[in-house]
Structures are given as structure tokens and as C-alpha cells.
Residue frames as qw, qx, qy, qz and C-alpha x, y, z in Angstrom:
[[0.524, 0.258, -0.393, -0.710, 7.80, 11.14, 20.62],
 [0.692, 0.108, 0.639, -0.317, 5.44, 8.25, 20.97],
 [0.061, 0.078, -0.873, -0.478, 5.15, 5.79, 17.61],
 [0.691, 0.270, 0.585, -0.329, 1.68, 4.53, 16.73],
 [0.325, -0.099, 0.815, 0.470, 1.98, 2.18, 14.32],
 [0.307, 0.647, 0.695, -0.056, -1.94, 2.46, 13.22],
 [0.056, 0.892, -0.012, -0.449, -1.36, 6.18, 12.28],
 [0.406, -0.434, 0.703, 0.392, 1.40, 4.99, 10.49],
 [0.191, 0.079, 0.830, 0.518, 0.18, 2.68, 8.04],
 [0.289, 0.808, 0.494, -0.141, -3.05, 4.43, 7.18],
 [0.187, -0.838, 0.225, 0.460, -0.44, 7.17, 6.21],
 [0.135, -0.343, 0.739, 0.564, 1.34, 5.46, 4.04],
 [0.280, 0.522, 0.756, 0.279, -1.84, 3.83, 2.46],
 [0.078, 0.886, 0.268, -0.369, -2.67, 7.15, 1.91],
 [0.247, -0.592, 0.594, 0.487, 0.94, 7.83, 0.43],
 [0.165, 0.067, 0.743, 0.645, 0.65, 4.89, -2.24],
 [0.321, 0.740, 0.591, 0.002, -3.40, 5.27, -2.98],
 [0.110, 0.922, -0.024, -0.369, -2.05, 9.22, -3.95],
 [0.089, -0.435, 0.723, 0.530, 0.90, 7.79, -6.13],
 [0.423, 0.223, 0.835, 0.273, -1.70, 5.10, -7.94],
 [0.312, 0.816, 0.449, -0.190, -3.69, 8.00, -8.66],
 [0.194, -0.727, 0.409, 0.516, -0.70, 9.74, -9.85],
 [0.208, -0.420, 0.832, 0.298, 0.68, 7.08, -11.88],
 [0.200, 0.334, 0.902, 0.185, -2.55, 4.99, -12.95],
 [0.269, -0.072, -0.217, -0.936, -5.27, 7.60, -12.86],
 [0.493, -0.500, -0.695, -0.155, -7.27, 5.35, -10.43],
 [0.194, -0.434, 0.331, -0.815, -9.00, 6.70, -7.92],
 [0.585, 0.130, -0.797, -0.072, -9.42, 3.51, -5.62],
 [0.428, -0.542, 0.621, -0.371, -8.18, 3.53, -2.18],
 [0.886, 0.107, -0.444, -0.082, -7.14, 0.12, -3.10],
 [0.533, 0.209, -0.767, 0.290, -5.04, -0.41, -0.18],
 [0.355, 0.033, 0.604, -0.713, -7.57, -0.13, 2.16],
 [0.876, 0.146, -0.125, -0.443, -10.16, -1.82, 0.12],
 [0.619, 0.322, -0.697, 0.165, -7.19, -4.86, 0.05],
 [0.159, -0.273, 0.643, -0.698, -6.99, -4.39, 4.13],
 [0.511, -0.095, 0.247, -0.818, -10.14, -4.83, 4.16],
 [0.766, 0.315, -0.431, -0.357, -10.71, -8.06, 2.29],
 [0.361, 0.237, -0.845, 0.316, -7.89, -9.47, 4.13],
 [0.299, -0.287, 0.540, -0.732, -9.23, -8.32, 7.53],
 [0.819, -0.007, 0.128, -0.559, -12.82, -10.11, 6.61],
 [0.802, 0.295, -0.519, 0.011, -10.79, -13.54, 5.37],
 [0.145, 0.510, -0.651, 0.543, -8.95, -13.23, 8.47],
 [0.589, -0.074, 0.370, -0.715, -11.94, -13.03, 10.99],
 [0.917, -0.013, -0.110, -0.384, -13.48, -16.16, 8.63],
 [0.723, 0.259, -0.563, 0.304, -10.17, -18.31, 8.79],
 [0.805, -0.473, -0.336, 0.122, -10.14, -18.01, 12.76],
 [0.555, 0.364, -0.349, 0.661, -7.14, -15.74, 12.93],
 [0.376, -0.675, -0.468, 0.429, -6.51, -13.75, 16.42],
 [0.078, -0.948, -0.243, 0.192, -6.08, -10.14, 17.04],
 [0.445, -0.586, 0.500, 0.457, -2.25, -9.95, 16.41],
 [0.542, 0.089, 0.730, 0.408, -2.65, -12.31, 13.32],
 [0.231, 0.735, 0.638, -0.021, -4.98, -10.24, 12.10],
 [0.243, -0.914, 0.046, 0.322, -3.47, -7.10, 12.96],
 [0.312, -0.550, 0.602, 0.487, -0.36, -8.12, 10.82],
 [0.331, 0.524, 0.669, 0.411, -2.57, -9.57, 7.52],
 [0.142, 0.967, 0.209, 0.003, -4.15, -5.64, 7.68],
 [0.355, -0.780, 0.350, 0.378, -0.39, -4.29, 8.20],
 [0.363, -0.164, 0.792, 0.463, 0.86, -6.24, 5.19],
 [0.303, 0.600, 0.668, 0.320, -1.96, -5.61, 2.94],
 [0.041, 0.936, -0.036, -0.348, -2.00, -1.67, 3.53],
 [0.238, -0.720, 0.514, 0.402, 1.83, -1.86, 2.22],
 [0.756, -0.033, 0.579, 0.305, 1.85, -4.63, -0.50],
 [0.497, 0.745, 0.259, 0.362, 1.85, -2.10, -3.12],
 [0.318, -0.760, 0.290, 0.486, 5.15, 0.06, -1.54],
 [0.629, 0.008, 0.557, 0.543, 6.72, -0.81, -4.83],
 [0.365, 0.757, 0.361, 0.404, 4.34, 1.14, -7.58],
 [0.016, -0.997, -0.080, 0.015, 5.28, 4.36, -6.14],
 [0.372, -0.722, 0.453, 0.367, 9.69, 3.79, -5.78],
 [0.708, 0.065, 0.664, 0.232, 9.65, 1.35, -9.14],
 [0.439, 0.633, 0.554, 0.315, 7.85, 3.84, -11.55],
 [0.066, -0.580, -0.127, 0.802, 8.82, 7.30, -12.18],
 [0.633, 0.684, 0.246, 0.266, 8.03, 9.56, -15.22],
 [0.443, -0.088, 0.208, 0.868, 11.01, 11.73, -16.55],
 [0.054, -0.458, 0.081, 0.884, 10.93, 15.23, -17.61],
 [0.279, 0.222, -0.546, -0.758, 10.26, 13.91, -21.60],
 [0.812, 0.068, 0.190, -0.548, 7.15, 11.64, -20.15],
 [0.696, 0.144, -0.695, -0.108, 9.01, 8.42, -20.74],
 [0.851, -0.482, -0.116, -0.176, 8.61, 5.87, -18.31],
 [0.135, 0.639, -0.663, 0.365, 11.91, 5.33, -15.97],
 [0.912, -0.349, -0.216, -0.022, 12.38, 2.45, -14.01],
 [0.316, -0.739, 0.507, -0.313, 14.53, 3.10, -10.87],
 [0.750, -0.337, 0.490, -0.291, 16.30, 0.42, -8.85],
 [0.936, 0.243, 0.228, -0.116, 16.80, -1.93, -11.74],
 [0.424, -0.463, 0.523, 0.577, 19.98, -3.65, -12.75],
 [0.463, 0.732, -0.280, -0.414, 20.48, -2.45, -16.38]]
């Protein structure tokens, strides 16, 4: 089984952009629109191909949190996972 990281994180920006829509009722593709932003800041700020590569890799994902932080429960209160009490 071959890895490809690109496949990868488009996947998972897929993954959270389907939980914000869950969870916020936006219908964004905000972590690609974020990628993207970065990507073009990148390109103006001189970065190389690698640097670059890893600002889009880290902006796809900075929003892994909304989707393991927030659940709703059964009685539609908010739960918060993970958190010391």
C-alpha cells in the first residue's frame, strides 16, 4: 500500500468541512479556502516548494479540533469531550 500524503489531507479537509457543516451549519469549504490563502501568502513571502507544501498541510488541518472537541448528546446539549472537568 503506497501513502500519498496529498490524497490524504484533501480527505480529511473534506472530513472537517463535513463536521463544520454538521456542527455550524456552514457550508464553506473553509479549509481549503484557508489552504488557499496561505498557499498565495506563501508564493508572496518567497517560500519554496516544501515550505509551501507544509503552510498548505497545516492549514488544511488547523481546524482537526471542531470535529473531536464538540459533540451533541442524545438530549441536544452540547458535550465537550477531552476536557479536564
Amino acid at each position: 500500500m503506497i501513502f500519498n500524503l496529498n490524497e490524504f489531507l484533501i480527505s480529511i479537509s473534506f472530513a472537517l468541512d463535513f463536521a463544520e457543516m454538521d456542527i455550524l451549519g456552514n457550508k464553506t469549504n473553509h479549509s481549503k479556502r484557508v489552504a488557499y490563502i496561505f498557499y498565495q501568502l506563501g508564493k508572496r513571502l518567497g517560500l519554496s516548494i516544501h515550505e509551501l507544501f507544509d503552510l498548505i498541510s497545516l492549514s488544511i488541518i488547523h481546524d482537526n479540533g471542531i470535529a473531536e472537541d464538540t459533540l451533541i448528546t442524545e438530549d441536544d446539549e452540547i458535550y465537550y469531550c477531552c476536557k479536564a472537568t
